[in-house]
VOGU-3710 file (C-alpha; in Angstrom, 3 decimals, decimal comma):
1> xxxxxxxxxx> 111,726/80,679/65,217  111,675/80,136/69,020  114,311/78,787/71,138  113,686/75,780/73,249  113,518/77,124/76,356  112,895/74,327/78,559  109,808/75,653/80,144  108,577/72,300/81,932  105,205/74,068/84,074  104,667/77,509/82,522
11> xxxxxxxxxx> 103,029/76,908/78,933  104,110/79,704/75,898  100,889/81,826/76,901  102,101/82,058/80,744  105,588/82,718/79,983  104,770/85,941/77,427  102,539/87,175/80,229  105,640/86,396/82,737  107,680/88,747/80,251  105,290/91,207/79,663
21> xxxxxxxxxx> 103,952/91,666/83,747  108,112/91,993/84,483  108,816/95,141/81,963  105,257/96,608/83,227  106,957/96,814/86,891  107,947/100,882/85,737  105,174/102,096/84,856  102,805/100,863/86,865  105,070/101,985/89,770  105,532/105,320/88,960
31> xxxxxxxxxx> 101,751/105,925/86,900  99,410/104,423/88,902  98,490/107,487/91,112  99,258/109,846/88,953  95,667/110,882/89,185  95,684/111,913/92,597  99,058/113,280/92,397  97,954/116,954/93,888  95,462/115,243/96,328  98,788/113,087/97,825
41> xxxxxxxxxx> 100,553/116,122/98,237  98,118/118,362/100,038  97,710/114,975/101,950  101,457/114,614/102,933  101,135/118,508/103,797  104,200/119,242/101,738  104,583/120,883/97,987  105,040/119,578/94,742  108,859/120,352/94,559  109,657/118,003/97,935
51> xxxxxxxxxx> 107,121/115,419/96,696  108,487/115,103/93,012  112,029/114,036/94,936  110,090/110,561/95,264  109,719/110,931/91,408  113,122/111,909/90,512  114,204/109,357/93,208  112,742/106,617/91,734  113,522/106,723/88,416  116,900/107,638/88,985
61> xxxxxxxxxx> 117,282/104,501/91,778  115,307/101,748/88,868  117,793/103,022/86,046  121,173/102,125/88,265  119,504/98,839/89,468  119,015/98,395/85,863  122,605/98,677/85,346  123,562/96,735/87,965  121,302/93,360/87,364  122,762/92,654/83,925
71> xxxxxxxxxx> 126,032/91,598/85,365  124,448/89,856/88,509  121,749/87,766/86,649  124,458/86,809/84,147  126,615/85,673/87,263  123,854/83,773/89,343  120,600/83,154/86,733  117,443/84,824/86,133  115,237/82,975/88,359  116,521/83,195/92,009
81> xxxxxxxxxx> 117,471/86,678/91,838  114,386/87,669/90,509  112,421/86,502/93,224  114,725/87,999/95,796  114,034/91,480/94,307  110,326/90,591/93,763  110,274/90,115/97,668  112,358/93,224/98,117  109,350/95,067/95,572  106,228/93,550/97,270
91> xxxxxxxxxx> 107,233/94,887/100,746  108,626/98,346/99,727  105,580/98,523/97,900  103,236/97,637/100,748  104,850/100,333/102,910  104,840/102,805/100,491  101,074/102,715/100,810  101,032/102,384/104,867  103,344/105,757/105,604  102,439/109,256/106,444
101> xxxxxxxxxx> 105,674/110,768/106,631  106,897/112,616/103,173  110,620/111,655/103,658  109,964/108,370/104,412  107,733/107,863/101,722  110,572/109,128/99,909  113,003/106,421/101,156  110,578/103,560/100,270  110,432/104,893/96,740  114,117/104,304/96,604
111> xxxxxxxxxx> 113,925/101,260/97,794  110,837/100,024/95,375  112,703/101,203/92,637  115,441/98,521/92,988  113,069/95,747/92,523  111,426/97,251/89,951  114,619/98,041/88,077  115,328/94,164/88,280  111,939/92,670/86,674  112,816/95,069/84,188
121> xxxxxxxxxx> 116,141/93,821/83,552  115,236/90,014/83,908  112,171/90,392/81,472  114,147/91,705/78,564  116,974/88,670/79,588  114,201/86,498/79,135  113,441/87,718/75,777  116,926/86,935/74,296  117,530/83,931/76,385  114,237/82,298/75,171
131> xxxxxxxxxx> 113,258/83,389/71,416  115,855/84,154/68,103  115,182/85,742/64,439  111,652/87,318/63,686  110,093/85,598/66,875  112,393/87,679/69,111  111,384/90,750/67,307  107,910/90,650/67,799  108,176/90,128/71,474  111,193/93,104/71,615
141> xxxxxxxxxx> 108,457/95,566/70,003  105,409/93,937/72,238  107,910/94,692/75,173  108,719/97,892/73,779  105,407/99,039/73,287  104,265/98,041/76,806  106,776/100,018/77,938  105,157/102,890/76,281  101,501/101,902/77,026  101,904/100,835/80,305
151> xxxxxxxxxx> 102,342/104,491/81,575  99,106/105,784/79,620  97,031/102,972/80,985  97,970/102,918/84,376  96,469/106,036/85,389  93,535/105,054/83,849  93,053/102,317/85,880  95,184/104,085/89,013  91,654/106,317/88,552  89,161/104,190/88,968
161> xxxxxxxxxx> 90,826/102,421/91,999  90,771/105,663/93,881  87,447/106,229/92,860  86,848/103,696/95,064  89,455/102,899/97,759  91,615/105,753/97,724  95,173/106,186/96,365  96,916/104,410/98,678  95,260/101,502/96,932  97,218/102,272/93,913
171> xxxxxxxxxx> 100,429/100,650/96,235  98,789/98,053/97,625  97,517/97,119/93,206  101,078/96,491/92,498  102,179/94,724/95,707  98,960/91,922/94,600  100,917/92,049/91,031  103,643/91,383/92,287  102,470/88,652/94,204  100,713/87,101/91,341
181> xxxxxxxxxx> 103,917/87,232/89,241  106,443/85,209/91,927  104,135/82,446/91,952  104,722/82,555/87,820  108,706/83,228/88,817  108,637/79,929/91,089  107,312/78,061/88,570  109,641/79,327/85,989  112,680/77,035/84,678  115,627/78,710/84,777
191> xxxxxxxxxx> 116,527/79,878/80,944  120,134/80,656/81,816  121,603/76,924/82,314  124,548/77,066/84,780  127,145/76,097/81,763  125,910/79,166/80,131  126,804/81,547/83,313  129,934/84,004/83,836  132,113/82,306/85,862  134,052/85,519/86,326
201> xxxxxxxxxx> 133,459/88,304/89,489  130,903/90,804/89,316  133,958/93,224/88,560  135,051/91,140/85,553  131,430/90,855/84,558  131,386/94,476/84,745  134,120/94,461/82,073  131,049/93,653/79,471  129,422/96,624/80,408  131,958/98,830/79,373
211> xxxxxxxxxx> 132,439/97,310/76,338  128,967/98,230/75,353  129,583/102,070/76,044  132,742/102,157/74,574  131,366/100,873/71,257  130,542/104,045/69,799  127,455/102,980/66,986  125,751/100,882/70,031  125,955/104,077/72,785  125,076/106,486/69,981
221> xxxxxxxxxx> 122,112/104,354/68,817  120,992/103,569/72,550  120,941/107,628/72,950  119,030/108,074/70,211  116,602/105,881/70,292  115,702/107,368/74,649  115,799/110,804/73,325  112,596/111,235/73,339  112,050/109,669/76,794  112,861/113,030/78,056
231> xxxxxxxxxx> 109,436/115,182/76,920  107,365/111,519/77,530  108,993/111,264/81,342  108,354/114,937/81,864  104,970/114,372/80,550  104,208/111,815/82,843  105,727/113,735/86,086  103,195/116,807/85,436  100,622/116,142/83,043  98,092/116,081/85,989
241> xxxxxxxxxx> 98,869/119,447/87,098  98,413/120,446/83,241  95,448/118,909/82,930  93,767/119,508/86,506  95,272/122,630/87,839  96,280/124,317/84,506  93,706/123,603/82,564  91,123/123,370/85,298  89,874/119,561/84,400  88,356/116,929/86,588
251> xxxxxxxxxx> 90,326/114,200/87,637  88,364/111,722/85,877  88,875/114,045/82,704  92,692/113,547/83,072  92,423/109,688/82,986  90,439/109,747/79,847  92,767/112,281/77,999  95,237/109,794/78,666  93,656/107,287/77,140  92,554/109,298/74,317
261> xxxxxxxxxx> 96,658/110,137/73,567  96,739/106,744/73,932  95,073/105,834/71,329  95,336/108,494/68,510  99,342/107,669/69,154  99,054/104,099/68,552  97,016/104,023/65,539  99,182/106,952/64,094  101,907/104,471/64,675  100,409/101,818/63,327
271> xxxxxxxxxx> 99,609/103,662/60,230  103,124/104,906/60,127  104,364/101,446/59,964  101,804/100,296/57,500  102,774/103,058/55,188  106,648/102,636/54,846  106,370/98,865/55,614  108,144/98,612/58,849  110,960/99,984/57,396  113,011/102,380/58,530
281> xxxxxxxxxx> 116,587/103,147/56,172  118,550/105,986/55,777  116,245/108,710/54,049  113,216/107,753/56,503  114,751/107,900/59,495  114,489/111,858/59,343  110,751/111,349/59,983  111,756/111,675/63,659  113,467/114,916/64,024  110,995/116,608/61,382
291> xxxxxxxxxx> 108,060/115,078/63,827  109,879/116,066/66,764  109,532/119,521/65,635  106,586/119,607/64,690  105,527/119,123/68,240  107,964/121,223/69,749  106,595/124,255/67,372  102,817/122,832/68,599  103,588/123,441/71,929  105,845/126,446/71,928
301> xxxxxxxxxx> 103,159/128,757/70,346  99,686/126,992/70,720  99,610/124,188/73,333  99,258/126,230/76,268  96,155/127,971/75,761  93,778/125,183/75,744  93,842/121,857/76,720  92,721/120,215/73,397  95,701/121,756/71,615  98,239/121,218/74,396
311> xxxxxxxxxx> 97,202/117,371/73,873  97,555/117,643/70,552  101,145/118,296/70,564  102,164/116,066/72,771  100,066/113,446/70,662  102,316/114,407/68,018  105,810/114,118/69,914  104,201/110,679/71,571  104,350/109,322/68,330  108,100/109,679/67,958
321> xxxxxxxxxx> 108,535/108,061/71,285  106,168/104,983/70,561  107,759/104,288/66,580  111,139/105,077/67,973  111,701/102,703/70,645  110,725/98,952/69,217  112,781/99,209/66,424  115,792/100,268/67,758  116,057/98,245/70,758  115,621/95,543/68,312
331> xxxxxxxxxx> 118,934/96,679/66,137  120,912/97,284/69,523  119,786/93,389/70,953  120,608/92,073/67,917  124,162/93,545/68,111  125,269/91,638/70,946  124,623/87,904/71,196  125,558/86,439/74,266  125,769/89,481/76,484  122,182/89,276/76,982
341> xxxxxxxxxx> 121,405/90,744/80,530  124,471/93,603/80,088  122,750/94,316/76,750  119,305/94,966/78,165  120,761/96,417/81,297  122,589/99,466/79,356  119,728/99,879/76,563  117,124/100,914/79,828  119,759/102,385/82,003  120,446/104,793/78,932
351> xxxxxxxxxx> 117,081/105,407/78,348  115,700/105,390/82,158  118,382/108,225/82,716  117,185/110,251/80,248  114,196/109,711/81,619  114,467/110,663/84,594  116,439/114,015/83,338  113,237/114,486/81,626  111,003/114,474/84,955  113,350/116,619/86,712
361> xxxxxxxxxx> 113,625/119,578/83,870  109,918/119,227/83,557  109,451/121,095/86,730  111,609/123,715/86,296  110,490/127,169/87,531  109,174/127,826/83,546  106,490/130,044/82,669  103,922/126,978/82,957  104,462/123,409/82,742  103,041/123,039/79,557
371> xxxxxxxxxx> 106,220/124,998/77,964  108,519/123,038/80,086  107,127/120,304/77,932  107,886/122,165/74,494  111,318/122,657/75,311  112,201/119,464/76,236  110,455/118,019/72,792  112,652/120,987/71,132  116,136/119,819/73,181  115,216/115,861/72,170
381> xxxxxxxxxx> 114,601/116,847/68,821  117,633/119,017/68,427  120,125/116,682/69,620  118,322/113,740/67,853  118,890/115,341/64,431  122,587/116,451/66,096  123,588/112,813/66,723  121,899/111,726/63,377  124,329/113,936/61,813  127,584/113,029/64,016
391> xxxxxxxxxx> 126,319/109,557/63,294  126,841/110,162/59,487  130,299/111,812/59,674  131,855/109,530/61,457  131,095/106,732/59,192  128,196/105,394/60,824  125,909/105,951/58,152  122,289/104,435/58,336  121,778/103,931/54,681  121,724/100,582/53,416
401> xxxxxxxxxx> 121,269/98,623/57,042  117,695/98,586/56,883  117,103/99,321/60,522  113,442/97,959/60,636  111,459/95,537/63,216  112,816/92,944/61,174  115,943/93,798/61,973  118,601/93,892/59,159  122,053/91,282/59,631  123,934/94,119/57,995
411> xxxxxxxxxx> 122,894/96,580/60,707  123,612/94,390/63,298  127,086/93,882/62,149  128,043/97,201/61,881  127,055/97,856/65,414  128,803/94,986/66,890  131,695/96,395/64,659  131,025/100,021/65,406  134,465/100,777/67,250  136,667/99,362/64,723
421> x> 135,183/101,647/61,815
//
């Protein structure tokens, strides 16, 4: 059942889109031009290893804004900050398209990453502020799964924009986004009523942060559950150079592989969900290391002769990623009521970290790129089955909580208790 949120001018349609445009702000920053990614570098007369600093740089920058914007949009709102950072995104944005300079494209990056960090933040806010129970669910795993999607489809349609304007386009795309969504964000009634706001300092807000880390089931379970962020982040950061200078493919080629992973990963998911009825207790949740390796075998011995099976492995450790993430992000929200923006803030700065570790291990000096990728599915897979173990011996045991997209009460009281067990 949904909250009353108060929206007086944006109708239930408009505010969903609002919420799902916000946690898009990631991947459609970093994904867009993946396509041209060894065009932009020959451009910018520089090599891959300088260029991917913008990469690291990024991602690294949009996980500590994440961290940062839970406290300060549970001091001062959702709405006002949001559209200071949405200004702060549009013109970073703009420039990032305008420079010629490697280094100061570099800086820009930086910069674009704050803002984008922030609609990140503020849409998952949104989420608890505005819908409870199943409701709040579904929209967790929509948000979830865009956060997946988003990165697949935006070089898709980062392609056919340079087709035909070039890839500084694919900057100038998200700036008119951007645009679009603070006319949504000034129409937007604040969902955080003033009453409802810490009336503490940023440095005793803080305090709520560190209460989430040092609760040992919610840190352990946020780990988990971004694992696998590593091999899809490293993915992302050199698929193209797999696919186009590896592999030999056209650039238009690329863009419809990724749609094709896509695809065979969602309806795998789907089917996985269908099959064990969104359920996932403590005998199933083993599916994810055993998958994990699976891929990591995949890609270790036969995905880097040929494209087709190179795809198919990462298909395979995709699927972890996509089946991973909704469902716990759902357990870990439901843990904490009331700390709603420190709550989202820590789930993606946990899992944008990883991330990021992901991008920079996946260019590594290794043989090829393509068995950088195996061993980081090998690494998330290992220490996913490690901390599913420590997880158990410690008293944390899964069974019985019925972590699910339906998220379980039990479950979500033995996080919120997880330090006194």
């Amino acid at each position: 059942m949904a909250k009353m949120n108060g929206q007086r001018v944006l109708g239930r349609g408009s505010f969903l889109l609002l919420i799902v445009l916000l946690g898009s702000f990631g991947p459609i920053s970093v994904d867009m031009f993946l396509p041209a990614l060894p065009q932009v570098v020959e451009e910018f007369g520089t090599d891959s290893a300088v260029f991917n600093i913008s990469m690291y740089g990024f991602m690294l920058s949009m996980a500590v804004a994440i961290l940062v914007m839970g406290p300060v949009i549970d001091r001062y709102g959702r709405r006002v900050p949001l559209m200071a950072f949405l200004t702060e995104y549009i013109v970073t944005t703009a420039l990032c398209g305008l420079v010629d300079e490697v280094y100061l494209f570099i800086a820009l990056r930086i910069l674009q990453a704050v803002g984008a960090g922030a609609a990140v933040t503020v849409s998952v806010a949104l989420i608890k502020d505005s819908y409870e129970g199943e409701e709040r669910t579904r929209i967790l795993n929509l948000n979830a799964i865009i956060v997946v999607l988003a990165p697949i489809l935006s070089p898709l349609i980062g392609s056919a924009i340079i087709s035909e304007w070039g890839w500084r386009a694919t900057f100038f795309a998200p700036a008119v986004i951007a645009g679009f969504v603070m006319v949504m964000a000034l129409l937007l009634t604040e969902t955080l009523p003033a009453d409802q706001r810490s009336s503490s300092g940023l440095s005793e807000v803080t305090k709520g942060l560190r209460s989430l880390v040092r609760n040992r089931s919610f840190f352990m379970m946020a780990v988990m559950l971004s694992l696998f962020s590593m091999p899809f982040m490293g993915y992302l950061s050199v698929s193209s150079y797999i696919y186009e200078d590896m592999f030999g493919l056209p650039q238009t080629m690329y863009s419809v592989l990724l749609g094709a992973t896509l695809v065979i990963g969602t309806v795998s998911m789907i089917l996985i969900n269908r099959l064990t009825k969104g359920m996932v207790n403590n005998r199933k949740i083993v599916i994810f290391p055993a998958i994990g390796a699976i891929a990591a075998v995949l890609m270790l011995t036969v995905g880097q002769g040929r494209w087709e099976l190179f795809m198919l492995a990462f298909t395979v450790s995709m699927f972890v990623t996509m089946t991973i993430r909704p469902w716990g992000m759902g357990v870990l929200m439901a843990s904490h009521e009331g700390d709603n923006g420190a709550v989202a803030s820590v789930i993606n700065f946990i899992y944008f970290t990883i991330g990021c570790v992901g991008m920079l291990a996946s260019t590594l000096p290794w043989p090829n790129f393509a068995f950088g990728i195996g061993v980081l599915i090998s690494v998330s897979t290992v220490l996913f089955a490690a901390m599913l173990a420590v997880f158990k011996a410690t008293g944390k045991d899964l069974d019985g909580l019925h972590i699910s997209s339906r998220i379980g009460l039990s479950c979500a009281q033995t996080l919120a208790c997880g330090t006194s067990r």
